[in-house]
C-alpha positions as CSV (number, residue, x, y, z in Angstrom):
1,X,-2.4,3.2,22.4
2,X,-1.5,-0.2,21.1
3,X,-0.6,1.4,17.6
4,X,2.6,3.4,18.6
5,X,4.5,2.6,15.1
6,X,6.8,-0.1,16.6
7,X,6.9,-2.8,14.0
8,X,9.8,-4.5,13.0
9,X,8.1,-8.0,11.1
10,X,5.0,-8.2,9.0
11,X,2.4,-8.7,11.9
12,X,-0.3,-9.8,9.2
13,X,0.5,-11.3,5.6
14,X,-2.9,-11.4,4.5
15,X,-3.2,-7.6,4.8
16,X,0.0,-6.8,3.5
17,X,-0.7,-8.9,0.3
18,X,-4.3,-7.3,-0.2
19,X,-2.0,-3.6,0.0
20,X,0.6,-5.0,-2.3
21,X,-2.2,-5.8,-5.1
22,X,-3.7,-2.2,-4.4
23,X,-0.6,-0.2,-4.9
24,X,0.4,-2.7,-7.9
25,X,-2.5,-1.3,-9.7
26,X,-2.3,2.1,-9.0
27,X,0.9,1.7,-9.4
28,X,2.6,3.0,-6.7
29,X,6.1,2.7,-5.4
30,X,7.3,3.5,-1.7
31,X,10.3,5.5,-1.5
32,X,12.9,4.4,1.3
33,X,13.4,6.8,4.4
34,X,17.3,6.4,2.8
35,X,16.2,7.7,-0.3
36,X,14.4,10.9,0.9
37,X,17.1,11.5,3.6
38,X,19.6,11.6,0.7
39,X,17.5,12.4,-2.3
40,X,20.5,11.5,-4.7
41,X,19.9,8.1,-3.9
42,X,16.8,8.5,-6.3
43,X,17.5,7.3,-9.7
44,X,17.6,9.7,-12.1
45,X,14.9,8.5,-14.2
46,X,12.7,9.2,-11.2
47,X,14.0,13.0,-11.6
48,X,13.1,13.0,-15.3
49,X,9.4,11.5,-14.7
50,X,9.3,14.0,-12.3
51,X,9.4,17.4,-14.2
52,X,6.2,16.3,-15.7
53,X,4.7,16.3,-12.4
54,X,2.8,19.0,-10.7
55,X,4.4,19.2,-6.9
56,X,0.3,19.7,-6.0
57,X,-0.7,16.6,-7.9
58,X,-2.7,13.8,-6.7
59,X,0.2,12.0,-8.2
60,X,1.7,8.9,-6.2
61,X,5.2,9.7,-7.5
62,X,5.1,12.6,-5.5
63,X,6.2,10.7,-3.2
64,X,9.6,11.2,-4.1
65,X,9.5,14.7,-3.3
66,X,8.7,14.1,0.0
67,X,12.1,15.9,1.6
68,X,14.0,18.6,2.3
69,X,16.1,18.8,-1.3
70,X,13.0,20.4,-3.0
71,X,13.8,23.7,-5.5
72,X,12.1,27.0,-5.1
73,X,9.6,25.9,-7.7
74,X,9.3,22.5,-5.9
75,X,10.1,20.6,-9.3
76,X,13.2,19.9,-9.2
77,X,16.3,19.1,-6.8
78,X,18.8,21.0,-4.4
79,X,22.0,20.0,-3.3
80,X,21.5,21.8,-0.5
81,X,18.1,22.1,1.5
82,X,16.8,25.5,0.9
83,X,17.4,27.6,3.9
84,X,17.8,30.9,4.9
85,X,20.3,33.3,7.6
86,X,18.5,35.6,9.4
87,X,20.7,39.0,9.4
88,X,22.0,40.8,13.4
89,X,20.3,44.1,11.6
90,X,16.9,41.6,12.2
91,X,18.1,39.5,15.4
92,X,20.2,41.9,17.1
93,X,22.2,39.3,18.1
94,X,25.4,38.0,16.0
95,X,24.9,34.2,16.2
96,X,23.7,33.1,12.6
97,X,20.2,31.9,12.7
98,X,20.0,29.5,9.9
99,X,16.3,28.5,9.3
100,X,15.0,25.5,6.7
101,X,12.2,26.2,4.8
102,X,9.2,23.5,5.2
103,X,7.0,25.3,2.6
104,X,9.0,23.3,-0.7
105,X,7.7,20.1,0.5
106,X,4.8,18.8,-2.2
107,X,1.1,19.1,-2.2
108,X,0.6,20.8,1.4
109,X,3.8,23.5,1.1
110,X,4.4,22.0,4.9
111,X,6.9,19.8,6.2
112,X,4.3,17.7,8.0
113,X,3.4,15.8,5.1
114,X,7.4,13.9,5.8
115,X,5.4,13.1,9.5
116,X,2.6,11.8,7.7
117,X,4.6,9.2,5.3
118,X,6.6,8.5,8.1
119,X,3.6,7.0,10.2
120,X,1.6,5.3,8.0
121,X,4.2,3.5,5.7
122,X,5.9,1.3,8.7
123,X,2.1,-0.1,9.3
124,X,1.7,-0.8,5.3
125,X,4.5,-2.5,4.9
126,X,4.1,-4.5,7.9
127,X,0.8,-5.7,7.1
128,X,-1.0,-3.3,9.9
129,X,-2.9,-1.1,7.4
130,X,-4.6,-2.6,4.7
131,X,-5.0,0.6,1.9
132,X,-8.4,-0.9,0.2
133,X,-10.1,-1.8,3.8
134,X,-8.9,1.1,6.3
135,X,-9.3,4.9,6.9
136,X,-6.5,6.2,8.4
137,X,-7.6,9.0,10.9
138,X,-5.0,11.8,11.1
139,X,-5.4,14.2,14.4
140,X,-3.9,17.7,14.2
141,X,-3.9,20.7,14.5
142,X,-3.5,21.8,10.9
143,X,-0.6,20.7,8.8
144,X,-0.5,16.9,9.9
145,X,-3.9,16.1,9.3
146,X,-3.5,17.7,6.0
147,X,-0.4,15.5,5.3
148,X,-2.0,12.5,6.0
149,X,-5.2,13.2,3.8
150,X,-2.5,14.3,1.1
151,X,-0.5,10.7,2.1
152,X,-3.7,9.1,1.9
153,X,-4.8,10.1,-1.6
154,X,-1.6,9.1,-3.3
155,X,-1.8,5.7,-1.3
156,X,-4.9,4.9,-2.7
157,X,-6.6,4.8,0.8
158,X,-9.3,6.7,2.4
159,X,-7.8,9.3,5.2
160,X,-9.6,11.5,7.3
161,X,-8.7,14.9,9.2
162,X,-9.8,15.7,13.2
163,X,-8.3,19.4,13.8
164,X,-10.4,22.3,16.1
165,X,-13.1,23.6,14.4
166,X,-10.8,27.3,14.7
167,X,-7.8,27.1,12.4
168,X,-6.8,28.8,9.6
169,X,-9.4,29.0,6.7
170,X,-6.7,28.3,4.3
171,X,-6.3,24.5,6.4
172,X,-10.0,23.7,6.0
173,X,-10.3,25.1,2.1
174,X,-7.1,22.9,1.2
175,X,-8.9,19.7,3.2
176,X,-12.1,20.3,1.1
177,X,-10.3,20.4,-1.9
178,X,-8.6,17.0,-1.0
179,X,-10.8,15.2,1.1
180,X,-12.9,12.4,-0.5
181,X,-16.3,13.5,1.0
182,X,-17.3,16.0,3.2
183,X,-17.4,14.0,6.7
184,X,-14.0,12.8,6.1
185,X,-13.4,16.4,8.0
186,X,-14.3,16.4,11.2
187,X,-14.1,19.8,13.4
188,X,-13.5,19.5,17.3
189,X,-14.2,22.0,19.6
190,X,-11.4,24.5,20.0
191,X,-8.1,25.9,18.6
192,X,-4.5,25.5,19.0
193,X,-4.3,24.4,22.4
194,X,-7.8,21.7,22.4
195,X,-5.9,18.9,21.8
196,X,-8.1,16.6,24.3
197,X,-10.7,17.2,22.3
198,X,-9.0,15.6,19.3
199,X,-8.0,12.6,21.6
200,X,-11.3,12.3,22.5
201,X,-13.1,12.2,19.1
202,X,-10.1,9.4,18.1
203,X,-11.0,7.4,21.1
204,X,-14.6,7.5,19.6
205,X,-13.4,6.7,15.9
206,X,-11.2,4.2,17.5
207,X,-14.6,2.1,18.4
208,X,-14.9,1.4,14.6
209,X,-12.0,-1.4,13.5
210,X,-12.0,0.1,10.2
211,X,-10.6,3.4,11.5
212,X,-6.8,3.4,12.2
213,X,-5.5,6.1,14.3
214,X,-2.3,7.8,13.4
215,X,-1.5,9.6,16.0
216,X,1.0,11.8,16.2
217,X,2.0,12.7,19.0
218,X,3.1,9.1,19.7
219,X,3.9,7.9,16.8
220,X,7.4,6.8,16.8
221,X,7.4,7.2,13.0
222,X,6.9,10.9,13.3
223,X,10.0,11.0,15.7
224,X,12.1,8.9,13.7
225,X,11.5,10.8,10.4
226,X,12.3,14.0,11.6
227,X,15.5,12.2,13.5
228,X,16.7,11.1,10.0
229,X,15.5,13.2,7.4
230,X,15.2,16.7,9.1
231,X,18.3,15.9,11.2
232,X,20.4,15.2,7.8
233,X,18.9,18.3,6.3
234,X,19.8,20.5,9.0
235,X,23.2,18.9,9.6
236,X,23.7,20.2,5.3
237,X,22.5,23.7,5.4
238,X,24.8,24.4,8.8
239,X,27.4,22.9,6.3
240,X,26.9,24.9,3.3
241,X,27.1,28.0,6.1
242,X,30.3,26.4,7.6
243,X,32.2,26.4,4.5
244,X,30.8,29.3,3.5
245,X,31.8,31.0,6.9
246,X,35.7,29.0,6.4
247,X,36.4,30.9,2.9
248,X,35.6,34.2,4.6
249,X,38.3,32.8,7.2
250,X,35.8,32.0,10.1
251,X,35.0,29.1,11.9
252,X,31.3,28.5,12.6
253,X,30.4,26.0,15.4
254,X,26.5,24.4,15.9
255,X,25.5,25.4,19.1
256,X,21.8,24.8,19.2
257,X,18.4,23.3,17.5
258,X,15.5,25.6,18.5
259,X,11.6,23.7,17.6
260,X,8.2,24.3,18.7
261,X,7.5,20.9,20.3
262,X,4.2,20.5,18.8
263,X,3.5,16.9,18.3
264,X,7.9,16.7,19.0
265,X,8.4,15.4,15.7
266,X,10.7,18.2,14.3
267,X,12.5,18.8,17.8
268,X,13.7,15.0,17.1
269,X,16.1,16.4,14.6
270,X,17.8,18.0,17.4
271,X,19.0,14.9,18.7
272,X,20.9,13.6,15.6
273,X,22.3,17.7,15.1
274,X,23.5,17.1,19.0
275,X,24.6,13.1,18.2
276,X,27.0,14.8,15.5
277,X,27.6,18.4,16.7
278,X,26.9,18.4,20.1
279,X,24.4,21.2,19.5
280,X,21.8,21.8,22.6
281,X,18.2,21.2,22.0
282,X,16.1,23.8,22.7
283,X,12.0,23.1,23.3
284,X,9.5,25.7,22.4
285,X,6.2,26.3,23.7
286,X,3.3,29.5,23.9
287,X,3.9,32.0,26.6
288,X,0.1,31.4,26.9
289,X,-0.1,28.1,27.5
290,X,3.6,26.9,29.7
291,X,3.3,23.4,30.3
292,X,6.8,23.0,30.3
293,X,7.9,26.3,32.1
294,X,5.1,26.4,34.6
295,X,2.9,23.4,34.1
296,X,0.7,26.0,32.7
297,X,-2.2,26.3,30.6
298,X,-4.2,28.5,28.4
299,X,-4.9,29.3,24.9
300,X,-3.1,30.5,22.2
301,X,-2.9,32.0,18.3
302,X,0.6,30.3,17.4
303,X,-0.8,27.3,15.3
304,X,0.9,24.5,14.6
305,X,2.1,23.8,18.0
306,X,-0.7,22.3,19.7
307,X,0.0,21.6,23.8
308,X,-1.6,21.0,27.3
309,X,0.5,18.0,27.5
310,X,4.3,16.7,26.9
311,X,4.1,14.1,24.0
312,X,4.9,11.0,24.1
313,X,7.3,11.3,21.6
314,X,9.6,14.2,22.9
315,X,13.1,12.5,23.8
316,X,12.6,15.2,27.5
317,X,15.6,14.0,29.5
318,X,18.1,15.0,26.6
319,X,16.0,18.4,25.9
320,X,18.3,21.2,27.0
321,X,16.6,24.3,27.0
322,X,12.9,25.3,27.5
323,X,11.3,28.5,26.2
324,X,8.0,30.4,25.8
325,X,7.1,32.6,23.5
326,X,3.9,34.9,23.6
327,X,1.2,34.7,20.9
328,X,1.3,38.5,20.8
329,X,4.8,38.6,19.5
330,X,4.1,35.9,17.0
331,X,0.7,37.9,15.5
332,X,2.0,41.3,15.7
333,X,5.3,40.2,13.6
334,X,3.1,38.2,11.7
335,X,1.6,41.6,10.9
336,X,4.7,43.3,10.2
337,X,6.6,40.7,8.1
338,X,3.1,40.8,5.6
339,X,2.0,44.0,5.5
340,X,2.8,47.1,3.4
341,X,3.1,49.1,6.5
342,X,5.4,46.6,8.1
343,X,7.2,46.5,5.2
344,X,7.8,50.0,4.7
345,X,9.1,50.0,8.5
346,X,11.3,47.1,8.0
347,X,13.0,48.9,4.9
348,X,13.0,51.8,7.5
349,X,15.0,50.1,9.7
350,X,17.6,49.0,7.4
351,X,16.2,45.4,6.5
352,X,17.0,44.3,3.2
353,X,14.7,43.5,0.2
354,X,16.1,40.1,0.2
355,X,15.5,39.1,4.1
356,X,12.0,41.0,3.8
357,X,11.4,38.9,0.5
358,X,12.5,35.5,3.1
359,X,10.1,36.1,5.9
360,X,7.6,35.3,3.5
361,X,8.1,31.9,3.9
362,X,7.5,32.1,7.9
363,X,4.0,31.1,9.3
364,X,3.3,31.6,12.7
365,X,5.2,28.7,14.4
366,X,8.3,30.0,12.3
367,X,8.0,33.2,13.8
368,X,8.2,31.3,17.1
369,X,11.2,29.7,16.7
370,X,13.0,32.7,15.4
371,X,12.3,34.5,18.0
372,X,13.1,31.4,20.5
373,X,16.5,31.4,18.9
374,X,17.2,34.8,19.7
375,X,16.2,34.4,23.4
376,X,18.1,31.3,23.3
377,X,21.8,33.0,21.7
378,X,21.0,35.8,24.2
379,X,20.4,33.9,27.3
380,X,23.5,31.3,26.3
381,X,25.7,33.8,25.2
382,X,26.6,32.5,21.9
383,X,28.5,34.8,19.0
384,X,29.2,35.4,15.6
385,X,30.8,31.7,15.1
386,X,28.1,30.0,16.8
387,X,24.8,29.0,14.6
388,X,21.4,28.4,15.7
389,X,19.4,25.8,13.1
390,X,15.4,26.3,13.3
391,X,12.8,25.7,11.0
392,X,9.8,27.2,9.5
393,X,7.1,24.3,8.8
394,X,5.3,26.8,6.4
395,X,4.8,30.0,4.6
396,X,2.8,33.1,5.2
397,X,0.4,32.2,2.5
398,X,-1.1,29.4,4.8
399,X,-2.7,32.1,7.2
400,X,-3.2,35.0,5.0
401,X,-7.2,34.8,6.3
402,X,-5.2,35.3,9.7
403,X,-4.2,39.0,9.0
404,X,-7.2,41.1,9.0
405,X,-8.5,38.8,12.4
406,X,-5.2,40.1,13.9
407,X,-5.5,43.4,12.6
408,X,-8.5,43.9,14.5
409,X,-8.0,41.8,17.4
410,X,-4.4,43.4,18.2
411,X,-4.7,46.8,16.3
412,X,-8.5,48.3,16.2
413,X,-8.5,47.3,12.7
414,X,-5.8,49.6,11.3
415,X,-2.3,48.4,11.8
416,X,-0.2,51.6,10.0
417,X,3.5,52.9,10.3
418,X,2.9,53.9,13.6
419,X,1.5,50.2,14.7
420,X,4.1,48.8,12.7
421,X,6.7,50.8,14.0
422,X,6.0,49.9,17.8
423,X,5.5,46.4,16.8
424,X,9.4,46.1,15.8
425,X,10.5,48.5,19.0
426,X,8.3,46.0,21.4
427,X,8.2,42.4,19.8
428,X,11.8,42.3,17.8
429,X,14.2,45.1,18.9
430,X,12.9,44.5,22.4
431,X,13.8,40.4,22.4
432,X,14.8,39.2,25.9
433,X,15.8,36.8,28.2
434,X,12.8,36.0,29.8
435,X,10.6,33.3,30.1
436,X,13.8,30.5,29.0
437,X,15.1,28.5,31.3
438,X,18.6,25.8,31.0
439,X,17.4,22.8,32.3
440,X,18.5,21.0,35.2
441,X,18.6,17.1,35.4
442,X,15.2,18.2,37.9
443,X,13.7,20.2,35.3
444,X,14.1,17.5,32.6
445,X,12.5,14.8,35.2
446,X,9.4,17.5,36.1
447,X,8.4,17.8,32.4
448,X,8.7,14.2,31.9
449,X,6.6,13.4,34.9
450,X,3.9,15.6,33.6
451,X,3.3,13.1,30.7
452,X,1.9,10.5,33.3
453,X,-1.3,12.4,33.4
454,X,-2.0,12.4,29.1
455,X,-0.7,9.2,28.5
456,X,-0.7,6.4,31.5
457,X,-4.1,8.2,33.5
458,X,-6.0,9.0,30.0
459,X,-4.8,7.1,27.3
460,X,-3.8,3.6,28.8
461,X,0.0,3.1,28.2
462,X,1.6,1.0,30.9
463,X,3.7,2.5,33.8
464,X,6.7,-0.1,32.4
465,X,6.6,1.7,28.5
466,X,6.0,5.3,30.1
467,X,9.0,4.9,32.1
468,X,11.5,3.3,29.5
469,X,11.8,6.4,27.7
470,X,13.2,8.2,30.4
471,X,16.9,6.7,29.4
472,X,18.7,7.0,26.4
473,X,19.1,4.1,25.4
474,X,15.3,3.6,24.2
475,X,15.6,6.7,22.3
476,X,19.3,5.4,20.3
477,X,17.7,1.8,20.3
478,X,14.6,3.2,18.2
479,X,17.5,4.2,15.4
480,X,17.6,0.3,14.3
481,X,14.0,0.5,13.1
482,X,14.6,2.7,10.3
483,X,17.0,0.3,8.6
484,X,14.6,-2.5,9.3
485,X,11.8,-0.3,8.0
486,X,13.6,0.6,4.6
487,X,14.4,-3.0,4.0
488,X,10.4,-4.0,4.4
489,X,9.7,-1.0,2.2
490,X,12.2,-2.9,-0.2
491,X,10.7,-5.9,-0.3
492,X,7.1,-4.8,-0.3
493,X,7.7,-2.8,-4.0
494,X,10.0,-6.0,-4.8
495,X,6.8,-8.3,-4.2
496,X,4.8,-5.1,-6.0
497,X,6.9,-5.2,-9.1
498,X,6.3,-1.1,-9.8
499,X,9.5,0.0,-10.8
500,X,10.8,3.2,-10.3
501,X,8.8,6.0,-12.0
502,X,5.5,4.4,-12.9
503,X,3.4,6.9,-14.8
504,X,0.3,7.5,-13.0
């Protein structure tokens, strides 16, 4: 807990030096968090080096792809991040549900890897991680861990993943792939919802001074990325809807941000959509496991949003809205949106080839916040000119050794037209109000309070920092790294001399 991604000055020269003559030789150049907010702050000569890059290369220009602007083919460069709006015919309710697609980013088809760079560059480029002496330790529960080995790689530095030993097979197979050795993947006990057990095998690794810990659910770098970058990127997809609404002679307000709180990275973006729309953040957790809700706990299938515990991250006292949403919904829709059966029902139903085509890029956790934005225009009673902006982290294709384990676990093994047809009745057409509450100024103070117990009992921060975040002014004060951190990014490729575009 002394490493919460706070640096403003180069705490050590002597390390920073050694990482400058590393990435000098591999010849490696830092984008800014500028650049990847607005990609067309990128040269173009980066763009042309580019499109003779694999997106899934362990290729340190890459880097540059690192944001929301990424084509379907993940090569080149979109105006406008690639989104999609979910159809009433699928919702049943009229508010446009606009929702970014995460699986364009490069190398892990997951927006996580934008966490990953996001944490570990403010500690390069301070001096704080030295790339030729360190492993950087990256606890998850799936897609972060694999960002930071994938962060790791094109750094030039040794990273290693702690995720529960039950995720998706599709996690572990891509670690193996990109891992430099075997024990560089270590499985805890558990699955979505064992997060202790990951802080407890970091607090072991932490023993070793070689072994840096990103953390990321208090990493301020995670929260701050996702404030910029995913913020911006959401703030330009609601536009593209908003003009496209205006020539059809509509106006289209923002009324929310709906996130799975996970490590409350992504729900950051929700405060810059509310700082320039005044949109209401709405916080997502299992039905399972409500920590938020009910202070509950429990178990759950909906991966990538890991829980017991509030993060230290999550900006609570300007969080708006808490829902849950049950791991049943999420793997029987899971089932439907990927299946031929489900298909055929969903053409049944009237759902175009197009939107049946789209929910191919939602993993579970996307599934999550769909349906916590319907919940959410229902039980705020938002219309056909209000939008809801969510976001899938990944596609389908990262849980694909998920379906026939659901299959059997939900359905007896055989999920037909008939399972697929009371799956939409019960888990889609069926969508309520329940289980989402609008939080009171009592509400936001309870789920706040329950962070005392991860972070000032178990993991050591003082009463003094715990309590600071409570007002927002820590949370806008935070803002003035970024600029800070983009001018030491400068400075450190200045002193590096790779220019722009160094072929690998």
């Amino acid at each position: 807990m002394k490493q919460l991604g706070l640096e403003r000055e180069i705490t050590d020269p002597e390390t920073r030096a050694r990482s400058i003559e590393r990435l000098r030789a591999a010849g490696v150049r830092l984008p800014t968090f500028a650049e990847l907010a607005d990609p067309t702050r990128i040269p173009k000569s980066v763009e042309a080096a580019l499109a003779e890059v694999d997106p899934d290369a362990r290729d340190p220009r890459n880097l540059f792809r690192v944001h929301w602007h990424n084509s379907a083919d993940r090569r080149g460069r979109e105006p406008v991040p690639a989104h999609v709006v979910l159809p009433q015919a699928l919702t049943g309710v009229a508010s446009p549900i606009i929702v970014l697609l995460g699986d364009r980013f490069p190398m892990i088809e997951a927006h996580k890897v934008l966490a990953a760079y996001g944490c570990l560059v403010p500690r390069l480029v301070s001096g704080q991680f030295d790339v030729g002496r360190h492993r950087a330790i990256w606890p998850s529960t799936g897609n972060y861990c694999r960002g930071g080995i994938a962060i790791s790689r094109l750094l030039g530095c040794r990273g290693v993943a702690v995720l529960p030993e039950g995720m998706s097979d599709e996690r572990f197979a891509w670690l193996k792939a990109w891992a430099l050795a075997d024990d560089d993947i270590i499985r805890t006990a558990g699955t979505e919802s064992n997060v202790k057990e990951i802080y407890d095998k970091c607090a072991e690794l932490e023993q070793d001074p070689e072994n840096v810990i990103f953390n990321q659910f208090c990493e301020f770098g995670n929260h701050l990325a996702h404030y910029l970058l995913t913020g911006k990127a959401a703030s330009r997809a609601f536009a593209a809807e908003a003009e496209a609404a205006k020539a059809r002679g509509q106006e289209l307000r923002l009324a929310a941000f709906v996130s799975a709180t996970g490590s409350a990275g992504t729900i950051a973006a929700g405060d810059y959509l509310k700082d320039e729309h005044g949109a209401k953040i709405v916080a997502v957790e299992a039905l399972e496991c409500p920590t938020m809700l009910y202070n509950g706990f429990g178990e759950h299938n909906i991966q990538g949003i890991g829980d017991k515990h509030i993060p230290y991250i999550h900006n609570v006292t300007n969080t708006d809205v808490a829902v849950a949403i049950s791991d049943v919904s999420t793997d029987s829709l899971f089932l439907l949106f990927g299946t031929d059966a489900g298909r055929a029902e969903l053409r049944a139903r009237g759902i175009s080839e197009q939107t049946i085509e789209d929910l191919g890029h939602f993993g579970f956790s996307a599934i999550c916040n769909m349906l916590a934005a319907i919940k959410t225009a229902k039980r705020l009673g938002l219309g056909a000119d209000e939008a809801i902006v969510t976001v899938a982290t990944d596609g389908a294709g990262l849980y694909t050794s998920e379906l026939k384990k659901i299959e059997t676990k939900r359905f007896g093994g055989d999920f037909d037209r008939a399972s697929a047809a009371a799956t939409y009745d019960q888990h889609l057409a069926a969508v309520d109000e329940d289980h989402t509450l609008v939080l009171s100024a009592r509400d936001r103070d309870r789920i706040f309070n329950l962070g005392y117990f991860t972070w000032v009992e178990q993991q050591g921060v003082e009463l003094e920092d715990f309590e600071r975040r409570r007002s927002q002014d820590f949370w806008v004060g935070l803002r003035e790294l970024l600029p800070r951190w983009d001018q030491m990014i400068e400075e450190f490729n200045a002193e590096s001399g790779v220019p722009y575009a160094c072929p690998s």
